[in-house]
C-alpha positions in Angstrom: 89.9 57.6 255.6 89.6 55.5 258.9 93.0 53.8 258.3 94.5 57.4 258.0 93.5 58.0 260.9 94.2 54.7 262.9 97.7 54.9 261.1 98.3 58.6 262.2 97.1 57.4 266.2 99.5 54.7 265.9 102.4 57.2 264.9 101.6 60.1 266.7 103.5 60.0 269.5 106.9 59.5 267.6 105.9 62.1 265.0 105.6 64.6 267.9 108.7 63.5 269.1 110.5 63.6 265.8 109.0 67.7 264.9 109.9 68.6 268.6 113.5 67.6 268.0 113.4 69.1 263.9 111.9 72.5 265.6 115.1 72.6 268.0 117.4 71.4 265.7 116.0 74.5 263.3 116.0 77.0 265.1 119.6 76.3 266.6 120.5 76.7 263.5 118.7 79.7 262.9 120.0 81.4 265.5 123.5 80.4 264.1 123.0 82.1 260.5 120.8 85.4 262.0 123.9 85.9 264.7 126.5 85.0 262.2 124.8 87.1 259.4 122.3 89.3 260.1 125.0 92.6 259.7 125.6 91.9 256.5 122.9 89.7 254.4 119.5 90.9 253.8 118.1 87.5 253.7 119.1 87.6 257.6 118.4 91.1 259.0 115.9 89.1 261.2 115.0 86.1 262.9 111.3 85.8 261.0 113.4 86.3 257.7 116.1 83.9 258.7 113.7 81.0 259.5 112.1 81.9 256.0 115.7 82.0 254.3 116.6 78.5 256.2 113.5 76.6 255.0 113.8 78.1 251.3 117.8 76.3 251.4 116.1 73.1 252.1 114.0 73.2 249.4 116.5 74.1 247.2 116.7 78.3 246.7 120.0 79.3 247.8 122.8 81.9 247.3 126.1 80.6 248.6 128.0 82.9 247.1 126.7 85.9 248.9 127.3 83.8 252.5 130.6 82.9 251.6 131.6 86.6 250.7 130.1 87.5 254.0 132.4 84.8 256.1 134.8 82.9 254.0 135.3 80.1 256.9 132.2 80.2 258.8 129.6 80.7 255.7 130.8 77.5 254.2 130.9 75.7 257.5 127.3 76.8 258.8 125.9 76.0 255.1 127.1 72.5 254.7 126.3 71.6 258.7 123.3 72.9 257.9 122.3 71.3 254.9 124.2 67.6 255.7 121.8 67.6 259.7 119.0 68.5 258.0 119.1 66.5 255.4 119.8 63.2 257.4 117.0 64.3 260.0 114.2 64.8 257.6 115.9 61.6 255.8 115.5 59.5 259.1 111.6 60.2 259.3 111.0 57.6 257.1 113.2 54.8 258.6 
């Protein structure tokens, strides 16, 4: 247990560094999807449901079909921006 501890010290400071950036990063993008489609998705109605909605995506649990009937260009675009930083952020943790 004491070198999870020593190896969590050691790393602290740029794990901090890494969720401060990942929280920013998230809810830019959150604010992006609840402005873009809070009028007509349920899953976006409001910011609490739109963080919820956004981490269910990356694990997996999306309807794309219902965001690209809302915005034919900008559903698409937000989803695969969205999916493509994240992915390459929480990818980049563990380089």
């Amino acid at each position: 247990m004491d070198q999870l501890f020593r190896t969590l010290a050691r790393a602290g400071i740029d794990l901090a560094l890494f969720f401060i950036v990942f929280t920013i990063v998230f809810l830019a993008f959150a604010l992006s999807f609840y402005t873009s489609f809070s009028l007509y998705l349920a899953e976006f109605r409001t910011i609490p449901q739109t963080i919820f909605t956004l981490f269910r995506v990356l694990l997996g649990d999306f309807d794309f079909e219902n965001m690209y009937k809302a915005n034919k260009i900008l559903g698409p675009l937000l989803f695969f921006l969205y999916v493509v930083v994240m992915f390459f952020m929480l990818f980049n943790m563990f380089l």
